[in-house]
C-alpha positions in Angstrom: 56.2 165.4 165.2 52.8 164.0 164.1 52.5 161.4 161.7 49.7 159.4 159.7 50.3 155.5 159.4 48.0 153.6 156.7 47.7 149.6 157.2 45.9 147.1 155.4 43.8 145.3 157.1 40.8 142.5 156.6 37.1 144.3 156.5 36.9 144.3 160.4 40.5 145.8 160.8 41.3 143.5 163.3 44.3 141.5 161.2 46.8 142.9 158.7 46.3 141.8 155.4 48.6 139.6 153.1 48.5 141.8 149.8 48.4 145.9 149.8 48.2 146.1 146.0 44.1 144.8 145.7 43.2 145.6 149.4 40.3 147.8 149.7 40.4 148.4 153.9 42.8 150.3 155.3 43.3 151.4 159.1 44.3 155.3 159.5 46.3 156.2 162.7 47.1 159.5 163.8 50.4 159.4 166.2 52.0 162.1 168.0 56.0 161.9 169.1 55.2 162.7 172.8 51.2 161.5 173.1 51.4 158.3 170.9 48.6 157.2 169.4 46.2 159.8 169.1 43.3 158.2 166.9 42.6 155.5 164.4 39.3 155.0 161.8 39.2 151.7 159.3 38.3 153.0 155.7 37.3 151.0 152.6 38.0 152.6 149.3 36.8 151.3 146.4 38.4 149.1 143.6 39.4 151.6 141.1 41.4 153.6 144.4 43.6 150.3 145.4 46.8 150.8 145.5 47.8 148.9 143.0 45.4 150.6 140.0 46.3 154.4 142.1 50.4 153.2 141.3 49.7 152.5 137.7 48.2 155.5 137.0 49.6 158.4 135.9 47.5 160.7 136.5 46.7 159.8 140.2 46.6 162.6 142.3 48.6 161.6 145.9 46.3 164.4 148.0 43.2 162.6 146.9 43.6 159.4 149.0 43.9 159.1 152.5 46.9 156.6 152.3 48.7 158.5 149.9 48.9 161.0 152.4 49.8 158.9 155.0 53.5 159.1 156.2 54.3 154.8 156.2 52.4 152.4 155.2 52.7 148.8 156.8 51.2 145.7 155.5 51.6 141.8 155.2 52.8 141.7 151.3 54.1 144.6 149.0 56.6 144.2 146.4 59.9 146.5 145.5 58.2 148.3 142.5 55.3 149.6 144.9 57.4 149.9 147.7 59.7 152.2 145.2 56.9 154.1 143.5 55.2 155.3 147.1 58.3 156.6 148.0 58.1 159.0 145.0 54.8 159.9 146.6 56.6 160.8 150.1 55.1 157.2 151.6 57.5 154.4 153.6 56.2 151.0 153.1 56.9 148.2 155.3 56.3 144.8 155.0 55.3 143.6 159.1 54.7 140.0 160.2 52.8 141.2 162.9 49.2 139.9 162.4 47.6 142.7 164.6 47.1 146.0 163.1 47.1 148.1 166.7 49.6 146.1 167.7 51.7 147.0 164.9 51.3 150.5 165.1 52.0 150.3 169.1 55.4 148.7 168.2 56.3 151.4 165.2 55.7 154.0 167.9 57.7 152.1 170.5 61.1 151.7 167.5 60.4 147.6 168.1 58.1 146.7 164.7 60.4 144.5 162.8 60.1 145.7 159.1 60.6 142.5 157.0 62.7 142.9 153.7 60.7 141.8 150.4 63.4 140.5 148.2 64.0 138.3 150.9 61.1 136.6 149.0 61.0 134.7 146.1 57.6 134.9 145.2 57.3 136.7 141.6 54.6 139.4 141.6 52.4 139.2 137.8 50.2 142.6 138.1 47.7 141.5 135.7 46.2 138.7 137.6 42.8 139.2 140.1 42.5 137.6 143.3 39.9 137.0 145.9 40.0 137.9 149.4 42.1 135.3 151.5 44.1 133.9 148.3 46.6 132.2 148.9 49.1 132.6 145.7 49.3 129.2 145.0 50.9 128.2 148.6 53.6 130.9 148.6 53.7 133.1 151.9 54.5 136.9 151.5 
């Protein structure tokens, strides 16, 4: 079985990033049941194709972005309403503590990735509100 796993990352794809909503770098890996990993390549899309404006648009066309397609989806903060609208689309999200994005993936492959559960977290998600990179939502951790 092959599989395609999207992750956010920061603009070097080196470190998962906090928020998946506004992110606009993601790191594509192609794995294989039997051969693993079989390839990775670190995108940027641009701000009308985050995932947070592609989810709140109707008319958003799954097959037209590379992480819609993708199979799961890890990242450092997602809430339930995104998590539960790219399932519609055929996408698992899971929220990861894991900092490193190839490590990450190297886990999911080997069934050890700890997936961590977002209501778990108390932190109340406002979707009209912009942030910079490396906010900090006023001191609460995803």
């Amino acid at each position: 079985m092959k599989a395609k796993v999207a992750v956010t990352t920061n603009k070097n794809g080196d470190k998962i990033a906090e928020h998946a909503g506004h992110g606009v770098y993601f790191k594509i890996y192609e794995i294989d049941q039997t051969e693993g990993l079989t390839g990775s390549k670190l995108i940027k899309v641009d701000k009308e194709h985050t995932l947070h404006n592609l989810l709140h648009n109707p008319n958003t066309n799954p097959q037209e972005h590379e992480v819609l397609t993708s199979q799961i989806l890890l990242t450092g903060g997602i809430g339930m309403g995104a998590i539960n609208r790219l399932a519609k689309m055929g996408v698992r999200a899971y929220m990861v503590e894991e900092k490193n994005p190839d490590e990450a993936v190297e886990k999911l492959i080997a069934g050890t990735l700890k997936a961590v559960d977002p209501s778990t977290f108390r932190h109340s998600h406002h979707h009209h509100h912009e942030h910079g990179d490396g906010h900090d939502c006023n001191g609460h951790h995803h």
